[in-house]
N, C-alpha and C positions, 0 to 999 in steps of 0.2 A: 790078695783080695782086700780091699776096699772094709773099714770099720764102720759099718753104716749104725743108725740107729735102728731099735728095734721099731717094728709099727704097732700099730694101736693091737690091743687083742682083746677077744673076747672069745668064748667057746664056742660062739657059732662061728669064729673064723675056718675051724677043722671043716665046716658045711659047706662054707663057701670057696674053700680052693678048691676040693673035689666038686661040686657044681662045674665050675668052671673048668675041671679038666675033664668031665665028662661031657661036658658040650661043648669044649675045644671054641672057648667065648674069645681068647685071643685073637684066635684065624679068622672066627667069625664077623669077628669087628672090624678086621680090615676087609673082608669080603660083602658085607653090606653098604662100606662105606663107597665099595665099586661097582656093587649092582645094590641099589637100594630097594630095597623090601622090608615088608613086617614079617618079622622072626617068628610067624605061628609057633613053628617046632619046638625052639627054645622059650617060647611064649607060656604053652602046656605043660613042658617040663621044668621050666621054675614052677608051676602054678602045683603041678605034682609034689614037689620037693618043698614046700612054704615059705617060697621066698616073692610070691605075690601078697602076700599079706602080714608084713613082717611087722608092721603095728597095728595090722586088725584085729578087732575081738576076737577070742579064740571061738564065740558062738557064732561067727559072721565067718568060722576057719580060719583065721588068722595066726597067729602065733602071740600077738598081744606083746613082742617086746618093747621093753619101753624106749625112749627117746635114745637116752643117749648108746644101747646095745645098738638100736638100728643103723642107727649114725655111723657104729666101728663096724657092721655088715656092709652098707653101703661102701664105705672108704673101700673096702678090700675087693667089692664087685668093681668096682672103679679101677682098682688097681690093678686088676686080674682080665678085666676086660671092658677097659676104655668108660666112657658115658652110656655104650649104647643099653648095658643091660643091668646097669643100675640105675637111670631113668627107667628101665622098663619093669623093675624090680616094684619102685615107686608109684606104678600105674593107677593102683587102688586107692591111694594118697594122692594123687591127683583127683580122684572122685570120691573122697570121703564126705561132701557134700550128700552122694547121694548115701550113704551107708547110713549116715546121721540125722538124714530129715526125709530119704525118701521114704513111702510106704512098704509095708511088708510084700507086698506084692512087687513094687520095684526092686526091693531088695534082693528076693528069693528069685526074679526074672534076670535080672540084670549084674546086682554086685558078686552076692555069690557065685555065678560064672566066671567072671572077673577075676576072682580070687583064685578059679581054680585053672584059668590059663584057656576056658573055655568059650569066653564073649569077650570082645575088645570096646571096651567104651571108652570114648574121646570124651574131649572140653571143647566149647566154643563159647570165646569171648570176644576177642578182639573181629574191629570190624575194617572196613576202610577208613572212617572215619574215629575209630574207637581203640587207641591200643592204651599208651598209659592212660585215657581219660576215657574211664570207665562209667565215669558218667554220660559220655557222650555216644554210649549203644544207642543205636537207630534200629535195631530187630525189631519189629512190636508181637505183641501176644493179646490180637484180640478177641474177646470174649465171644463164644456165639454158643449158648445153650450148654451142653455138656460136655463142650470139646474150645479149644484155642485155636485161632488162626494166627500160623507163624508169616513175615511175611519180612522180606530183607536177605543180607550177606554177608558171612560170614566170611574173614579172610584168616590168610596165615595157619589154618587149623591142620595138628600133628593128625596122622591117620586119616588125612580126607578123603581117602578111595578103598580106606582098609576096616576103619570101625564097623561094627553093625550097629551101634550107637553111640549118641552124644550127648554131654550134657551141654546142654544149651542155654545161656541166661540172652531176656530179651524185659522189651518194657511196655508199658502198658500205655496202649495211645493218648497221647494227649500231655503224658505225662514228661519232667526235666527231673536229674540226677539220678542220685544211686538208688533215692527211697522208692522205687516203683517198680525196680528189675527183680525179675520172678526167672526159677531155673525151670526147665522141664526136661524131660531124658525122651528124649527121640530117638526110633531106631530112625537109620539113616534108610531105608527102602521106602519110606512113605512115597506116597504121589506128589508132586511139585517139588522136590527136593531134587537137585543138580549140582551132582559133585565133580571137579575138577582138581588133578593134581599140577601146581605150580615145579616151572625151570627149577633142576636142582639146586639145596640150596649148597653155600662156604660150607657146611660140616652138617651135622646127626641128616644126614640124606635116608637114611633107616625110615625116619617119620612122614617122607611125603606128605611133606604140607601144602594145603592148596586151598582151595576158595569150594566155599558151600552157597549158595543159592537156594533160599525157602518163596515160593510164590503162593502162597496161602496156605500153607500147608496145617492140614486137620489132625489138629493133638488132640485126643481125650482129658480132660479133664485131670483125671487121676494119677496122669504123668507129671504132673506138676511136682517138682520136689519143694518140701517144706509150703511156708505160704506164702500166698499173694505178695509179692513187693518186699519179700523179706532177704532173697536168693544174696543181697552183696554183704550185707554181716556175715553168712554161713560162708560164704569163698575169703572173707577177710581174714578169718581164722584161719583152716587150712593153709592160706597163702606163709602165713608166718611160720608155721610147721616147715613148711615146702623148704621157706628160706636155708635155712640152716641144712636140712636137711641134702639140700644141694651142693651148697657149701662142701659137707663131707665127700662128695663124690666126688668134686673137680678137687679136693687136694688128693682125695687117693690116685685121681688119674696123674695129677702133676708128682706124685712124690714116685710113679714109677717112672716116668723122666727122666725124674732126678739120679736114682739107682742105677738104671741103665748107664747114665751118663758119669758118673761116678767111674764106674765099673771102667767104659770105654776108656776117657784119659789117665787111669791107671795105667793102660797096656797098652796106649798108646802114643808111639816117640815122634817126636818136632824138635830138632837142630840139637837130636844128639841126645833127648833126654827126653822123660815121660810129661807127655803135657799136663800133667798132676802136677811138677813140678814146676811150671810156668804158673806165675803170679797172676797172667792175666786172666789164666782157667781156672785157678785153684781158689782165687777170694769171691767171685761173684759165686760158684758155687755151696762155698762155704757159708755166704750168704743167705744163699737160697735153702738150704737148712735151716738157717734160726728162722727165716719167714714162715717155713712150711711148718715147722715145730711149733711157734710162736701164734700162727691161727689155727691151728689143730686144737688147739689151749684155749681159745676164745669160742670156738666151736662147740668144742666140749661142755664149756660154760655152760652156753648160750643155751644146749640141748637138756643139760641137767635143770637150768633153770624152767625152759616147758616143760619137763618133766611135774615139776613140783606147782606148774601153774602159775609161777611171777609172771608179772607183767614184761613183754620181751620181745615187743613188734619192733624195737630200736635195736635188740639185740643181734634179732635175726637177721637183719633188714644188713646192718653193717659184717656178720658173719658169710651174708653171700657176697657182699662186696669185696671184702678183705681177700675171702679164699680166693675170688675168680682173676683177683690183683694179683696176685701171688702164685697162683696156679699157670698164667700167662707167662708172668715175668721168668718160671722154670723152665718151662716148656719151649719157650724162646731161647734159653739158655743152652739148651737140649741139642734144639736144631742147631744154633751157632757151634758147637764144639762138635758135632759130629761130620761138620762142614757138609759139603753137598750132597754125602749119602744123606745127610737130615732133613736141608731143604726137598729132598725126593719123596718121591715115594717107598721108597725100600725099608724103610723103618717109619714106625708108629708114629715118631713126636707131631711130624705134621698133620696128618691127623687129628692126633690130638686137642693141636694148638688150637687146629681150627670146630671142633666140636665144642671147645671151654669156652674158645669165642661167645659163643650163643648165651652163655653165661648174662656178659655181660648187656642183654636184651631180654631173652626169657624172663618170667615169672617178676617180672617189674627190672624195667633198665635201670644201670649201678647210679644213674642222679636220681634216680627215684630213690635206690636204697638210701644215698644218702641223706634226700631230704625226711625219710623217716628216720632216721636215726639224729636229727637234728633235733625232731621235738621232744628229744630226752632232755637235750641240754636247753631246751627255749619253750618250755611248756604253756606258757601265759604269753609269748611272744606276739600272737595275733596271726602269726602264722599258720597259713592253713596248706600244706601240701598233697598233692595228691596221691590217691588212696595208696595202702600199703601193698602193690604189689598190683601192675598189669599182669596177663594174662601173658601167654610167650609171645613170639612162637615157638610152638614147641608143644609142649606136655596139656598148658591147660588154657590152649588160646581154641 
C-alpha cells in the first residue's frame, strides 16, 4: 500500500465521512451525472445535518465555522463526493447577499429554508450579453409605485427549472455600469417569468442550467435586497469568499484522483514490473503531489487571511486559479494511467475532470482571476480590470 500523505483534518472531518456514507454521495455523484437532477433528498438531509450553513450565523442556524475549518469541510465533501455536494454544501454562500442585506422578512421566508435544505434559491447574473462584464447587465428594474418591473434574460442560470427562487441583480433604466445594479429575491412562479432548461452541459449536469425570461414581471418593493444600486459591492465581497473557497473543493476532488491513482500503478504491472516503477508514471505523479500539497498551503493562506479580514481579492482570485490549474493537471494524469477504463466511463476521474473544468469559467474565468491578482503587484498601474469575479455558470450566475 501506497505512503500517501495525510489530508487536511479538522473534527468536523469525523461529520463529513459519515454524511457521505449515509447518503452513499459517491454513487450519487455519478448517478446525477447520468440522470441530472436537483438532489432534494440529499438537499434536506445536509440542511438537517449542518452542513447547509457551515459559515452561517449560528442565529441564521448556521454553524458559524470559520474560513479556514470550512475550507478542510469542503476539501473532504469534494473528496468523498466529487463537486456535486460540496457546491451544494456552499449554496447559502452563494446567497449570503441575501442573509446580509436582505430584510427580516426575506430572511426568515427565504434564507433560513435555505439553510435548512428546505427552499432552494438560485443566483442570476449573467446575461447574453453580461458574463465577465458585469457591467454590461441589460435586466432593468423599473420603478412603478410599490413594486419593480423586471424585464430581460437571464442566461446560463444553475437551478433554472428547480429553484423556487432567485436572486436576481438587474439595473435601473437609463442607467451604465455597476453603480445602478440593485438584487432582488424572486420567487420563480411570478407571472411573465419563463424558465427554460439548456442541452446538457460537459460536467455539474446536476445544476440544469438554462435561460430565464422576465417580461415585466411585478416585484414588490420589499424584495429588493439591500439598496438601490448598491447589489455589485455586496456580490463583490462574497465572490471573494467563494474564490478560495472553491479552490478547496476542486483540490479535494483532484487529490482523490490522485490517491486512487497512486493506489492503481502500485498493483498494477506493464513489461514485467509495476507501473510505479516506470519513470514515466512515477515523476509526473510525484509532481502532482507537491502541486496539490503546495496550493493547499496557499489556500489555507488565503482563507486564514479572510478570516482575520486582510485585504485578499488577489489572494483568492489567484487561489482558484492555482487549485483549478492543478486539480486539472491531476485528474488528467488520473485518466492517462488508468488508460481507457479512465478515458470511460467506469471510473470517476472523467467526470471529474470535466466538472473542475467549470472551474476554470464559473465564479469569474481563470483571466479574470488573474487579472485580479495583478493589481497586487501593479496597484497605481492605471490599470483597471474587470470586476472581481463573473457570475458562473453555475452556482451564482
Amino acid at each position: 500500500m501506497a505512503d500517501r500523505p495525510p489530508l487536511p483534518h479538522d473534527p468536523i472531518v469525523v461529520e463529513v465521512r459519515a454524511l457521505a456514507e449515509r447518503l452513499a454521495l459517491a454513487r450519487r455523484y455519478r448517478e446525477l451525472d447520468a440522470h441530472p437532477a436537483f438532489p432534494r433528498e440529499e438537499f434536506r438531509a445536509m440542511g438537517k445535518a449542518g452542513f447547509l450553513g457551515l459559515r452561517t450565523p449560528i442565529r441564521l442556524g448556521g454553524r458559524e465555522l470559520s474560513l479556514p475549518r470550512t475550507g478542510i469541510a469542503l476539501f473532504h465533501l469534494g473528496y468523498l463526493g466529487g463537486t456535486t455536494f460540496a457546491k451544494l454544501s456552499l449554496q447559502p454562500e452563494f446567497s449570503s447577499v441575501l442573509a446580509e442585506h436582505g430584510s427580516e422578512s426575506l430572511v426568515q421566508d427565504w434564507f433560513l429554508p435555505l439553510v435548512r435544505g428546505e427552499r432552494l434559491v438560485g443566483n442570476q447574473i449573467t446575461e447574453p450579453g453580461a458574463g465577465s462584464d458585469a457591467g454590461a447587465i441589460a435586466l432593468t428594474a423599473e420603478r412603478a409605485g410599490d413594486d419593480y418591473l423586471l424585464s430581460g434574460t437571464k442566461s446560463e442560470a444553475a437551478f433554472a427549472a428547480d429553484a423556487e427562487a432567485a436572486i436576481v441583480y438587474a439595473r435601473s433604466p437609463d442607467a451604465s455600469g455597476t453603480h445602478r445594479i440593485s438584487a432582488f429575491l424572486v420567487p420563480q412562479e411570478l407571472p411573465g417569468i419563463v424558465r427554460s432548461v439548456a442541452d446538457p452541459d460537459l460536467g455539474e449536469r446536476w445544476q440544469r442550467r438554462g435561460t430565464i425570461v422576465y417580461d415585466r414581471v411585478r416585484v414588490p418593493a420589499r424584495h429588493r435586497i439591500g439598496e438601490e444600486g448598491e447589489a455589485f459591492s455586496y456580490v463583490q465581497r462574497e465572490l471573494t469568499r467563494e474564490h478560495a473557497l472553491l479552490a478547496a473543493i476542486y483540490l479535494g476532488v483532484a487529490r482523490a484522483s490522485w490517491d486512487e491513482t497512486v493506489e492503481h500503478v502500485g498493483e498494477r504491472a506493464a513489461f514485467g514490473k509495476p507501473l510505479a516503477a516506470q519513470e514515466a508514471v512515477a515523476f509526473p505523479l510525484v509532481e502532482d503531489l507537491a502541486r496539490l500539497e503546495s496550493a493547499w498551503l496557499y489556500v489555507e493562506r488565503t482563507l486564514v487571511r479572510l478570516e482575520h479580514g486582510l485585504p485578499s481579492d488577489g489572494d483568492a482570485a489567484l487561489a482558484k486559479w492555482l487549485a483549478v490549474d492543478v486539480a486539472l493537471r491531476t485528474i488528467d494524469h488520473a485518466i492517462q494511467f488508468h488508460g481507457g477504463r479512465g478515458y470511460s466511463g467506469a471510473l470517476p476521474h472523467e467526470q471529474r475532470w470535466r466538472d473542475v473544468r467549470s472551474g476554470r469559467i464559473a465564479h469569474g474565468p481563470s483571466e479574470i482571476m488573474l487579472l485580479v491578482a495583478s493589481r497586487r503587484l501593479w496597484p497605481r498601474s492605471g490599470r483597471s480590470p474587470p470586476p472581481a469575479g463573473s457570475p458562473p455558470p453555475g452556482e451564482t450566475a
